[in-house]
C-alpha positions in Angstrom: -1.1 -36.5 1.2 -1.2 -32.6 0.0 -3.5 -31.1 2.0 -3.1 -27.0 0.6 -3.6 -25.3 -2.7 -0.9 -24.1 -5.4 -0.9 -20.3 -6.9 0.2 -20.2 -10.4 2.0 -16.7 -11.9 3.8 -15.6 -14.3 6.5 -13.0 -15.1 7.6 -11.2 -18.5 11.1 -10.5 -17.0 13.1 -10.6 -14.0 11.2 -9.5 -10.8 11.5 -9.4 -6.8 8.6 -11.7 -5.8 6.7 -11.3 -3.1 3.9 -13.5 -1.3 2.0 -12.7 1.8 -1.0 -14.5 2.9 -3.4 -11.7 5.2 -6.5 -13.4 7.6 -9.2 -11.6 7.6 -8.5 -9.6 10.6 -5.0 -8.5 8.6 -2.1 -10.4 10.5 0.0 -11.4 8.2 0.3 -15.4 8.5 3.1 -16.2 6.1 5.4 -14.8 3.7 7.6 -16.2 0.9 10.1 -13.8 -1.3 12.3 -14.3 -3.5 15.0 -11.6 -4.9 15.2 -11.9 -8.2 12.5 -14.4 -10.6 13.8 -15.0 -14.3 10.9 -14.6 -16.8 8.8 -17.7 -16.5 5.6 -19.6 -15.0 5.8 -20.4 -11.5 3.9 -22.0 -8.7 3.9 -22.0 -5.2 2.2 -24.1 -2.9 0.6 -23.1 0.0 0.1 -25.5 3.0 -1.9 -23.8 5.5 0.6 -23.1 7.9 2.3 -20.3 9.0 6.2 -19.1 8.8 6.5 -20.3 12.8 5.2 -24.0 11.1 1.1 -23.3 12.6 -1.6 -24.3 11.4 -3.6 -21.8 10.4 -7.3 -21.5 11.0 -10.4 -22.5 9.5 -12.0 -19.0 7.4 -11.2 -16.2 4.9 -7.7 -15.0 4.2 -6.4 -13.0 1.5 -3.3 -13.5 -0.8 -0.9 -10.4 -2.0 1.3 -11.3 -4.1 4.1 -8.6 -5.4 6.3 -8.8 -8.3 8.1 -5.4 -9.3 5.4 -2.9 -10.1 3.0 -5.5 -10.0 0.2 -6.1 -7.1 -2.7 -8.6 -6.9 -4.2 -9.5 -4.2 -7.6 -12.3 -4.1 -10.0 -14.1 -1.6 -8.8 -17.7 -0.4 -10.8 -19.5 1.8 -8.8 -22.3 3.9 -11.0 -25.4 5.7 -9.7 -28.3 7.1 
């Protein structure tokens, strides 16, 4: 059982990644880096908890996700 959703990206060379997921009131809930990506396709899953291992709460949040000069952020709703 998988209960979460997966974020697929991809990077034309080596890049610091960054993920944050914001809730609609902007606290940041959880964030995942990693120092140095190779070129490739990636996916990370996100299970609707937060870095402290809570389970986030029903409603709007927002993904940001950072790799070098690169910024995209986008809606995610999370109900459980």
């Amino acid at each position: 059982d998988r209960e979460g959703t997966n974020i697929k990206y991809a990077l034309s060379g080596r890049s610091k990644v960054t993920l944050k997921i914001i809730s609609s009131f902007g606290y940041v809930s959880s964030t995942e880096g990693d120092e140095g990506e190779p070129t490739g396709v990636y996916h990370t899953f996100l299970t609707g908890r937060t870095n402290a291992g809570q389970q986030v709460s029903n409603g709007l949040y927002f993904y940001q996700l950072n790799a070098g000069n690169f910024v995209r952020t986008k809606k995610l709703s999370y109900l459980k």
